[in-house]
C-alpha positions in Angstrom: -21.7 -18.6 0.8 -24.3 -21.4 1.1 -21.6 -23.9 2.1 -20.8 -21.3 5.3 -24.5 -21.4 6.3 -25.1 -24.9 6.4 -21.8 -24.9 8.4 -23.8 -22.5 10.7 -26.7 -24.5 11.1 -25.6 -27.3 11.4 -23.4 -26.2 14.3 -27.2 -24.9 15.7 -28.7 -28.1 15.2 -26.1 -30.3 16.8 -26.3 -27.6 19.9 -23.7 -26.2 22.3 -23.0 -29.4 24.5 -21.7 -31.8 21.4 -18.7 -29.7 21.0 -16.2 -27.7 23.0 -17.1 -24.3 23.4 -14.2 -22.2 22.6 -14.9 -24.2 19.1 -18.1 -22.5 18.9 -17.8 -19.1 19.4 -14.6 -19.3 17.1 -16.7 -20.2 14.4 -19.2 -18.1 15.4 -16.3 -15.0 15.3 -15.6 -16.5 11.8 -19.0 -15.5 10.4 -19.9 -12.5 12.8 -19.0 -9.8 9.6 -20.8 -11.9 6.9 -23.1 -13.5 8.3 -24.4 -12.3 11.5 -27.6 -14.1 11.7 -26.1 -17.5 11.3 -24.3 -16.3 14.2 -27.9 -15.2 16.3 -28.8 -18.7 16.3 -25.6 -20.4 17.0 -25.2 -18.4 20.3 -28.8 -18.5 21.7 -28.6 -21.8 22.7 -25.4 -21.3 24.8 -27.6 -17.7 26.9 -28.0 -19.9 30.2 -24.4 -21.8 29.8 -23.0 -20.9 33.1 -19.7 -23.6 32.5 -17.9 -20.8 30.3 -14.4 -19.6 31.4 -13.7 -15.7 31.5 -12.3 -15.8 28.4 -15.4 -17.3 26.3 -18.0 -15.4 28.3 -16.3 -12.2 27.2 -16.4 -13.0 23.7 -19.7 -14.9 23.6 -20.8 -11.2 25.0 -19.2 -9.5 22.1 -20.1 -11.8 19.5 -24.3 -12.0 20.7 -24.4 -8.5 21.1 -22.7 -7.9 17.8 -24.4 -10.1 15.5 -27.9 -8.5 17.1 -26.7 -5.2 15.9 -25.2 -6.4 12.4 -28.6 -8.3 12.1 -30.7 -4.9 12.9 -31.8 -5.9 16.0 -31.0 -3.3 18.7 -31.4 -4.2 22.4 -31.1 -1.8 25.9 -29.6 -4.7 27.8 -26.1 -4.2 28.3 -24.6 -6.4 31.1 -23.0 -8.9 28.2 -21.2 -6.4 26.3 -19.7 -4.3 29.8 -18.6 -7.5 30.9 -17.0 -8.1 27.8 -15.9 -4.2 27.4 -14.4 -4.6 31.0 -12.3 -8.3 30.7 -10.8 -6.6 27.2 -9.6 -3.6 28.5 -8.2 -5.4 31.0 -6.5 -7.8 28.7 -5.3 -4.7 26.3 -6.9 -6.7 23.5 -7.1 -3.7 21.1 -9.3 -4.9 18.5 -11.8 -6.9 20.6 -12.2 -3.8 23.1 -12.5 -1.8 20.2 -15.6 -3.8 19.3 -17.1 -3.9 22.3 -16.8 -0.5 22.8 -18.8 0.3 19.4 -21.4 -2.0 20.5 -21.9 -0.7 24.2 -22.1 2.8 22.5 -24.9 1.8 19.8 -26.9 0.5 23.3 -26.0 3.8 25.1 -27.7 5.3 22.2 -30.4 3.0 21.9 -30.8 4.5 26.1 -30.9 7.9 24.5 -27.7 8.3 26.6 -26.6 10.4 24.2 -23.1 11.7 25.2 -21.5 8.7 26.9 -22.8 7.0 23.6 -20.8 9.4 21.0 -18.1 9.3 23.0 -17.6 6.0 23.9 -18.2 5.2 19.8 -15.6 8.1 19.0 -12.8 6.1 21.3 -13.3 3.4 19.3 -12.6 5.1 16.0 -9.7 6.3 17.5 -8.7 2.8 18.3 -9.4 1.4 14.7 -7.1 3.8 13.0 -4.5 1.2 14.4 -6.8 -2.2 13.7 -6.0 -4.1 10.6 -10.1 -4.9 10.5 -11.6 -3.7 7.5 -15.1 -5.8 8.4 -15.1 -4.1 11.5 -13.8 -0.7 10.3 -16.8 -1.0 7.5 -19.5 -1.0 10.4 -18.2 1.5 12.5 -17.9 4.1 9.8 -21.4 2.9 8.8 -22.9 3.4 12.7 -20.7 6.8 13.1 -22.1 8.1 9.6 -25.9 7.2 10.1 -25.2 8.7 13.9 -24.4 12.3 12.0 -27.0 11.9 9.6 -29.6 11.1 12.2 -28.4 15.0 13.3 -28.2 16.6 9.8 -24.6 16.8 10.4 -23.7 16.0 6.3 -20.4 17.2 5.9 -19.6 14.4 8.5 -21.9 12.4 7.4 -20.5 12.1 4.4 -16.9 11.6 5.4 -17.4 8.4 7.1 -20.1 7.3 4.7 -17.1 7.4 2.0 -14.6 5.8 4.5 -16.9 3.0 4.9 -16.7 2.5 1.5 -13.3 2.0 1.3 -13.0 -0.5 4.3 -16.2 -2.3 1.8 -13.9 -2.1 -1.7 -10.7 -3.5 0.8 -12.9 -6.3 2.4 -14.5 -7.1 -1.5 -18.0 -7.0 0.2 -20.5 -6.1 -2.7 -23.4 -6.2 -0.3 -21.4 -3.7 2.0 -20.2 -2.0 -1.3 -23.4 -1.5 -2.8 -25.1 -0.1 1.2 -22.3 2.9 1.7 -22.9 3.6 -2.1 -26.4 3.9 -1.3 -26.0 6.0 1.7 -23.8 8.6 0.2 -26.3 8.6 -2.6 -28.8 9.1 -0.6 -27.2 11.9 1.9 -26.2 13.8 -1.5 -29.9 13.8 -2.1 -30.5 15.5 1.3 -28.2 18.1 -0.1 -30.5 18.3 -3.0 -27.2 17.5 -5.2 -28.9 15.4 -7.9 -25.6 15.2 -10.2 -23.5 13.4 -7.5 -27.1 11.6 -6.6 -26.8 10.2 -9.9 -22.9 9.2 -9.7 -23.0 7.4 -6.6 -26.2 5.3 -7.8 -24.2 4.6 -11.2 -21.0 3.5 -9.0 -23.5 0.9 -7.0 -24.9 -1.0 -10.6 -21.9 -3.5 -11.3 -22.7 -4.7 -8.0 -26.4 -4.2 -7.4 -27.3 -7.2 -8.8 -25.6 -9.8 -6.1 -27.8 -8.1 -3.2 -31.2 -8.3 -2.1 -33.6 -7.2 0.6 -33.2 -3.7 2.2 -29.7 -2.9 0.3 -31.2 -4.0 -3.2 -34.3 -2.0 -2.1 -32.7 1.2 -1.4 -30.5 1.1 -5.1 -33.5 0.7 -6.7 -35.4 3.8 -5.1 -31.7 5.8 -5.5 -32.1 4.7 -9.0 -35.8 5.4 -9.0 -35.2 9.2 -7.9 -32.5 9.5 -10.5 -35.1 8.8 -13.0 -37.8 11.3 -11.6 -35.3 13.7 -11.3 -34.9 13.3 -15.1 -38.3 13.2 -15.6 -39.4 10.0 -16.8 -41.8 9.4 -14.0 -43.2 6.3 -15.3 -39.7 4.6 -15.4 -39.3 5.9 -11.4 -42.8 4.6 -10.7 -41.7 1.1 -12.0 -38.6 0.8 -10.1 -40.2 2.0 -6.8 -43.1 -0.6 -7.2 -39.8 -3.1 -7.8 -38.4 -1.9 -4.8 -40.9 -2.6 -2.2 -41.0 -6.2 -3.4 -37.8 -6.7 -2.1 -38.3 -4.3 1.5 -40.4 -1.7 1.7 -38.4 1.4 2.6 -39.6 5.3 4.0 -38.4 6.8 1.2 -39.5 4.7 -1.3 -43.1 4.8 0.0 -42.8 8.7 0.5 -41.9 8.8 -3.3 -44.3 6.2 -4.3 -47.0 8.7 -2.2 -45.9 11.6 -4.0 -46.5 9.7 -7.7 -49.7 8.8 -6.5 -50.9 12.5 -5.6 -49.7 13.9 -8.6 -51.6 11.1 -10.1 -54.8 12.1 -8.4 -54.9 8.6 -6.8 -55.7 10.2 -3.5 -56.8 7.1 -1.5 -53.1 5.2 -2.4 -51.0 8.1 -1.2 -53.1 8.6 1.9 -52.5 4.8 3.0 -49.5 5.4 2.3 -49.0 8.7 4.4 -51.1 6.6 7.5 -48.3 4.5 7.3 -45.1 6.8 7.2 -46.5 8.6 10.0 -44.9 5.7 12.3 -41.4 5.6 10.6 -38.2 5.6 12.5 -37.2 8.8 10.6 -38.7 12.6 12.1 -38.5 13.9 8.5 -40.6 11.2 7.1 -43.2 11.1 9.6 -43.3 14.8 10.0 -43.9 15.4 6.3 -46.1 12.8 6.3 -48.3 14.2 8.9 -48.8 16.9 7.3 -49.8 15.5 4.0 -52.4 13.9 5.8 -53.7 16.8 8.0 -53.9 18.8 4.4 -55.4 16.1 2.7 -57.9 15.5 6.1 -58.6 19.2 5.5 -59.6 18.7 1.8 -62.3 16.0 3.2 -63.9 17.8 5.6 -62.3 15.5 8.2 -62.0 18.2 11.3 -61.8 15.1 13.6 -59.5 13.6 11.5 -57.4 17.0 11.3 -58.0 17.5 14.7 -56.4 13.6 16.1 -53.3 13.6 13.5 -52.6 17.3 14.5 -51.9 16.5 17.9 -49.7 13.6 17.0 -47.8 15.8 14.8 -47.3 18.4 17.8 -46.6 15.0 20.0 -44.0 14.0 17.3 -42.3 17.8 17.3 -42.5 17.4 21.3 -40.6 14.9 21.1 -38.2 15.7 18.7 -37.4 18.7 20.9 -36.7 16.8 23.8 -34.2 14.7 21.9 -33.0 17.4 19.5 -29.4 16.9 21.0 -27.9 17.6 17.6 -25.6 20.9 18.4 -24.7 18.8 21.4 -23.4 15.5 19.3 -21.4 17.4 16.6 -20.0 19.6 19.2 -18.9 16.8 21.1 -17.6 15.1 18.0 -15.9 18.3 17.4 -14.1 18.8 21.0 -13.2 14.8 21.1 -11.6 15.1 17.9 -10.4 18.5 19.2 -8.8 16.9 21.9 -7.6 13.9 20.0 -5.5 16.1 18.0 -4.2 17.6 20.9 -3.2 14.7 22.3 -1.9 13.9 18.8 0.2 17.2 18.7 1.4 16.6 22.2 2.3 12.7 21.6 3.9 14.0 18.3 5.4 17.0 20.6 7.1 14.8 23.1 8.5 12.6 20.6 10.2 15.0 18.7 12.0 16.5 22.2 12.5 12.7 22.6 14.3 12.4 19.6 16.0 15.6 20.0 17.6 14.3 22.9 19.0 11.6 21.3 20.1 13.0 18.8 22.0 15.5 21.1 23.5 12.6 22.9 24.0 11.0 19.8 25.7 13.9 18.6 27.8 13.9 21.4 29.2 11.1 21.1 29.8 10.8 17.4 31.8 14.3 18.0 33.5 12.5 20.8 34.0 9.9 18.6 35.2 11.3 15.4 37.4 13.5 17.4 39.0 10.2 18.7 39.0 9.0 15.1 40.4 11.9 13.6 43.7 12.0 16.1 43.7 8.3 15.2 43.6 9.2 11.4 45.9 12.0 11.6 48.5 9.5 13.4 48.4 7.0 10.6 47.7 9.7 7.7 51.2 11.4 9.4 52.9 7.6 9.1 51.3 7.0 6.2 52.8 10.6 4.6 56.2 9.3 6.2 55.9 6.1 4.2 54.6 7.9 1.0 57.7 10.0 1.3 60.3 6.9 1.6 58.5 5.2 -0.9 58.3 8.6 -3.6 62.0 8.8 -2.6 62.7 5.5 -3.5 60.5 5.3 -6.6 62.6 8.7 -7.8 65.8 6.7 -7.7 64.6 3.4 -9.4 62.7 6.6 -12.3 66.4 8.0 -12.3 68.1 4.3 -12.6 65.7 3.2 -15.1 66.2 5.9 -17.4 69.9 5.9 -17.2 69.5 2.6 -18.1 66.9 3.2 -21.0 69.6 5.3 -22.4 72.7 3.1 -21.7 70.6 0.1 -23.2 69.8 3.3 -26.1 73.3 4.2 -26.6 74.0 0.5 -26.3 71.2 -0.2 -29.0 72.6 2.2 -31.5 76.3 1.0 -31.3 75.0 -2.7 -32.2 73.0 -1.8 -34.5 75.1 0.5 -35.8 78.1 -2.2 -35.8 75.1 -4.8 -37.7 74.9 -2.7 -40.3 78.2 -2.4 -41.1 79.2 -6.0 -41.1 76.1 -6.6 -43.6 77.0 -4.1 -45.8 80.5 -5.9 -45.8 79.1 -8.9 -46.7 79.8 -10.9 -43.6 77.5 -12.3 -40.8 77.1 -11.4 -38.0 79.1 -12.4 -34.7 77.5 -14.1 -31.7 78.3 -11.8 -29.6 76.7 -8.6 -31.4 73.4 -11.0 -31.7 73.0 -11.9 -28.0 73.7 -8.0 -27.2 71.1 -7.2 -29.4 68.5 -10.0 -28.1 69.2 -8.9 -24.2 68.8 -5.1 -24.8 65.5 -6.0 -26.9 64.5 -8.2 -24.3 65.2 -6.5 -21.4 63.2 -2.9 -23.3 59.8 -5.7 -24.1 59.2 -8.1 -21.8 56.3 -9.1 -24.1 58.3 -9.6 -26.7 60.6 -11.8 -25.0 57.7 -13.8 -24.1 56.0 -14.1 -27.6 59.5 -15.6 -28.9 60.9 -17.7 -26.4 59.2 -20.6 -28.7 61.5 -19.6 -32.0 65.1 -21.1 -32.8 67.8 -18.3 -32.7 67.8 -17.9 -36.5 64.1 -17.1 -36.3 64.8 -14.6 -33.1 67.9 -13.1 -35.1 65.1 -12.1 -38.0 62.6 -11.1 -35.7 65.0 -8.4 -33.7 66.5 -7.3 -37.2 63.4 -6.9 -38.5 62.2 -4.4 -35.6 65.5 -2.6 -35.9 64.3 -2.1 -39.2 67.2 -4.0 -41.3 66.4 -4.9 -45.0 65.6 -8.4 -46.0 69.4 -8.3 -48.0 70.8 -6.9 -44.8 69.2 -9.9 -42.5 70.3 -12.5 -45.3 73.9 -11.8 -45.0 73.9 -11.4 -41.4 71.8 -15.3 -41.2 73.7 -16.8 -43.5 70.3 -16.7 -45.9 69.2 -15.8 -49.0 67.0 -12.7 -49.4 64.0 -15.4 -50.3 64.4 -17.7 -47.6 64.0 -14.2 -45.4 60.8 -13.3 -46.7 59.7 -16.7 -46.7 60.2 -16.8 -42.7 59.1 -13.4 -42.2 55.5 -15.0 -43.8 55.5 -18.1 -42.0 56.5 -16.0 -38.5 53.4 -13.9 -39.6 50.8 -16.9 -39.0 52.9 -18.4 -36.6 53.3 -15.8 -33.9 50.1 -13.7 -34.9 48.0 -15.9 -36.4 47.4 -13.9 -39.4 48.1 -14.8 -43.2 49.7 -12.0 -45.3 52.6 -10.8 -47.0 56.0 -9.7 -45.4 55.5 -6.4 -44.8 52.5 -7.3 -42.9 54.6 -9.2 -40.6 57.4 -6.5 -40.6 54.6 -4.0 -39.2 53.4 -6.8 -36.5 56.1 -7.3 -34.7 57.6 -3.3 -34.8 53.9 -3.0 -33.4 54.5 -4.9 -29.8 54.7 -2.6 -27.0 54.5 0.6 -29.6 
């Protein structure tokens, strides 16, 4: 923060002709949210520069007349910001004429022109709902709150109180955190709701501590009502007196007043009541007057009584000729009215819009998928032509395979069949009852052909016996081989084809296993 100030001031110092303008009023748009006084000083120099384009006296117009406002200066000139107003709404710059439009209205309101003021400052909420500006967002829900407030209009009040808060929490402002915490705090109090008082004060205290002057000062006379509302009166008194040594405040005095009388210090709480009967706010001053007028009474003080009475009725006088508060939340009421309207029609228009379309679109996708579904129909009618061939075909190669599976069957059984009766006469078997019974096999597992393309024919000749479930005596005499010498291949076939270690009959259940 400090290193942005000197920035600021040293951009004062050196003066507007040592640098290009446009530089200086974009660093002067840099601090505008944080640190609007920097910004006062920066731009004063550059009033009587008359070498500005368009562009830079519109924005020096915004940025002057904002950082007055953000400062708390108020002013009834307004010829910088309706230039300014005027070169942005021509320009459609959305979030610069929403700025200038806040800040034309706070001077229409300064002018006690009233209407043109609330509804100038209600266009530019309605822009901001769009604005991605939560610095900016913070202030306006700040101006359009204390606006209601200044006309006891608290439900209102309170809803942009609370949505300046949350433009605060998104910016990370603790100052600006800790001042809408305050004001809802305080506006609760109006309401004479001393539990959500209390809440709101206890929401402001992590971040109490970072600010200072008038925000620091108004937490510690939220706190200090808290306290008295509790009743330890002492512990209020003490944060009141802490308060005004960082800004004196209406309230705080008023409170401070009201210790004092029930203290019986009678001389403090009338200075103090000479002195609220000038504040900005008609409730304070009113009660304030009266205070004195009763206390005047008390003394004997008719002249006394007599002066601040007709002050008081100068004060209701003219409070009545400015009580325009029916008149500002009823316009509030008929521009949002009207908004919604506007809303509803907008939202109206864009539903028929989309209707439309959606007709149209319809039409065409029905168009379309009627186009499509000839088109499918076509190809689903070739393609059931096809499916037909090819079922037709698939039948006969069924129908051939299976009168094969049982030639090859029949086949099967006659070989084997003429196998076991050569082994059982002792004799081995002839080359041409082997290769008939490898090609069936083969041909019925084309896995198992695979898995012993790598053996000799003796070790094939065991294999196939073996599935056809011959006995090892039975294999011997039909190898040439001893019944040993078969069980002895059988085990080494075992690790050899399945990489597995075991006994014969593990190897006899292996291979009857493949493609079973």
């Amino acid at each position: 923060m400090r290193i942005v100030i000197i920035i600021a001031l040293s951009l004062f110092i050196a003066g507007c002709s040592q640098q290009p303008r446009n530089e200086t009023l974009a660093q002067a748009e840099q601090l505008i949210y944080e640190n609007p006084d920097s910004v006062v000083r920066m731009l004063s120099p550059c009033w009587a520069d008359s070498t500005m384009s368009e562009p830079d006296k519109a924005l020096f117009g915004l940025l002057y007349t904002e950082s007055l406002h953000r400062s708390g200066l108020l002013t009834e000139a307004d010829s910088l910001i309706i230039l300014s107003e005027n070169y942005y709404e021509a320009k459609g710059d959305k979030e610069h004429l929403a700025r200038a439009l806040l800040h034309h209205a706070i001077i229409l309101y300064k002018q006690q022109n009233t209407h043109e003021a609330v509804l100038t400052m209600k266009r530019a909420e309605s822009m901001a709902e769009d604005l991605d500006s939560h610095g900016f967002k913070w202030y306006l829900y700040l101006v359009l709150g204390d606006i209601n407030d200044n006309v006891g209009n608290y439900t209102q009040t309170l809803r942009y109180y609370k949505q300046a808060l949350k433009e605060a929490r998104q910016y990370d402002n603790k100052g600006w955190i800790v001042r809408s915490l305050n004001n809802i705090a305080m506006t609760f109090d109006m309401l004479g709701e001393r539990d959500s008082l209390r809440y709101y004060t206890e929401q402001a205290m992590p971040y109490a501590e970072n600010t200072e002057g008038d925000i620091r000062a108004t937490y510690l006379v939220n706190l200090a009502n808290c306290r008295l509302a509790e009743g330890k009166h002492q512990e209020g008194k003490d944060y009141l007196l802490k308060s005004m040594s960082y800004a004196p405040t209406d309230y705080g005095m008023q409170l401070l007043a009201n210790i004092y009388m029930e203290e019986g210090d009678t001389i403090a709480a009338k200075e103090m009541w000479y002195h609220l009967t000038n504040s900005f706010s008609p409730d304070v001053s009113i009660q304030s007057y009266r205070l004195l007028i009763n206390y005047l009474e008390r003394c004997g003080d008719t002249k006394g009584v007599a002066e601040y009475s007709q002050r008081l009725n100068e004060v209701y006088h003219n409070l009545y000729k400015r009580n325009d508060a029916a008149g500002i939340i009823e316009l509030q009421k008929e521009y949002d009215e009207q908004c919604e309207k506007l809303h509803q029609y907008r939202l109206t228009i864009a539903l028929l819009s989309a209707i439309i379309l959606l007709i149209i679109a319809t039409i065409f996708f029905i168009r379309y998928s009627r186009k499509r579904i000839d088109t499918l129909n076509a190809r689903f009618a070739e393609s059931q032509h096809q499916y037909n061939l090819t079922r037709s075909e698939l039948t006969k190669m069924r129908r051939q395979k299976e009168r094969e599976q049982k030639e090859n069957s029949r086949m099967m059984k006659e070989i084997v069949s003429r196998l076991h009766t050569t082994a059982n006469r002792g004799k081995t078997a002839s080359d041409e009852d082997m290769n008939a019974l490898a090609q069936i096999s083969y041909s019925q597992s084309e896995k198992l052909h695979e898995m012993l393309s790598s053996l000799n024919a003796k070790e094939q000749a065991v294999c196939l016996l073996t599935r056809q479930n011959f006995l090892p005596t039975e294999i011997a005499t039909l190898t040439i081989s001893t019944p040993q010498a078969i069980t002895n291949t059988r085990v080494r076939l075992l690790k050899k084809l399945f990489n597995q270690t075991g006994g014969a009959k593990d190897f006899d259940n292996a291979i009857k296993a493949i493609d079973n």
